[in-house]
N, C-alpha and C positions, 0 to 999 in steps of 0.2 A: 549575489552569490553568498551562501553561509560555509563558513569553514567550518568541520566538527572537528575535532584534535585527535578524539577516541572511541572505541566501540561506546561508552559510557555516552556519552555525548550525542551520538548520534541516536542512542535508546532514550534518551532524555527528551531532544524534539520529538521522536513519536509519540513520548507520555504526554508531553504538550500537546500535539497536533490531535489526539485521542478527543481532549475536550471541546474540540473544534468539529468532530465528525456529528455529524445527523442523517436520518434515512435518507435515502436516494443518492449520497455522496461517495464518488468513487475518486481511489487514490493511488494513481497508476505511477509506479516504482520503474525509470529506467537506468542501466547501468550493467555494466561488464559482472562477470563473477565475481563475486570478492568486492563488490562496490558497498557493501553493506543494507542491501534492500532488505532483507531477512531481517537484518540488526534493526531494521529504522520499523518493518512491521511487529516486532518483538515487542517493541517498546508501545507501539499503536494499542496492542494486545493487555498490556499490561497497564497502559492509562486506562482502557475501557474496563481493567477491573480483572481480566485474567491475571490466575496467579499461578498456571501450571505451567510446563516447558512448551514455547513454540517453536515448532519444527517449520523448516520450508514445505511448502507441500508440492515438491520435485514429482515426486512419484505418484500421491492421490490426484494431482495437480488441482484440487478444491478442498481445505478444509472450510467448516462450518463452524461456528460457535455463536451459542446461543444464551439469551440470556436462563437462567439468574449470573451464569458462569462473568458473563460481559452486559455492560447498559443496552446495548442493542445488539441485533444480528449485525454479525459480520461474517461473511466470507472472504476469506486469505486465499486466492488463488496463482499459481502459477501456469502461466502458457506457454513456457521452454519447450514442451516437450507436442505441441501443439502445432502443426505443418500445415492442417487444411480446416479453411475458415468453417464447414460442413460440422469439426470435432467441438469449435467451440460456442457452436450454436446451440449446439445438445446441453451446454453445459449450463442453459438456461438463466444466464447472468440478467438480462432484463429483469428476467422477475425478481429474481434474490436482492437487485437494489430499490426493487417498491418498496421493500418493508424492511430494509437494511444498509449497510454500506458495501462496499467492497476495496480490499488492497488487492491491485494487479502487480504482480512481477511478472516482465516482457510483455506488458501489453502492446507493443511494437507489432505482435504478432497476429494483432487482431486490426491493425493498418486502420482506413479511414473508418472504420466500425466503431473506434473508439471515442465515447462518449464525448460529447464538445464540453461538456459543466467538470468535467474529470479536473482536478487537481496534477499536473505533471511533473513530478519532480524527478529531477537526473541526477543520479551519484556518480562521484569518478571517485579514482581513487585519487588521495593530493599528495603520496606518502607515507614513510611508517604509520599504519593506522588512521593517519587524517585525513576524509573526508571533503571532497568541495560535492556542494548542493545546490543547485540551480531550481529555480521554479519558475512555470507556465503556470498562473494565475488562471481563470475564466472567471469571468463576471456571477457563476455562482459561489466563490469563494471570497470576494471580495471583500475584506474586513472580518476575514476567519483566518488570514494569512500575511505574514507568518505567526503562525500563534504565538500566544501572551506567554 
């Protein structure tokens, strides 16, 4: 388990974990509201070279960004708002991680669908502000984590 202390902190391991992503890697975010999944993609976003605001994407529930903006494709998507497995089928995630990555928040909601090589990391809250981070390794992560 990694404690982060502060929003800084836990933007920090994403700017880390950034240099550890490569195509076909996905990086499924679980945790309560306010657990900081946003904060910890933020930081994702901004190791891979974004430098503009990242929003959750609550509402589009898929943003896109591409390079020159970021090193690689990535899609930031969220499935809160996703109830039947049919919605996020369309949302054609297989293919976006041939030629990219992807961050999931609530990937819970895509149940045994969720990719076995996924990286799983769990935020709680531990506190004013502090962070605990649990991670579920897979054997395609193995010595990309926890990043340097």
């Amino acid at each position: 388990m990694l404690t982060l202390p502060d929003p800084a902190s836990t933007e920090m391991l994403g700017i880390r974990l950034a240099g550890q992503l490569r195509p076909g890697d996905a990086v499924a975010l679980f945790g309560d509201l306010g657990a900081g999944k946003t904060t910890l993609s933020r930081g994702i976003l901004h190791g891979l070279g974004f430098s503009g605001e990242v929003a959750s994407p609550t509402f589009p529930i898929v943003l896109a960004y591409d390079p020159p903006d970021v090193r690689l494709p990535l899609w930031h998507v969220d499935l809160y708002r996703i109830e039947d497995p049919q919605e996020w089928e369309e949302l054609a995630l297989d293919e976006a991680k041939l030629d990219g990555a992807l961050i999931l928040e609530w990937p819970e909601r895509l149940g045994s669908a969720l990719w076995p090589d996924a990286l799983r990391l769990h935020l709680s809250i531990a506190g004013e502000g502090v962070r605990a981070l649990t991670a579920t390794v897979p054997p395609a992560w193995e010595g990309r984590w926890p990043p340097p």
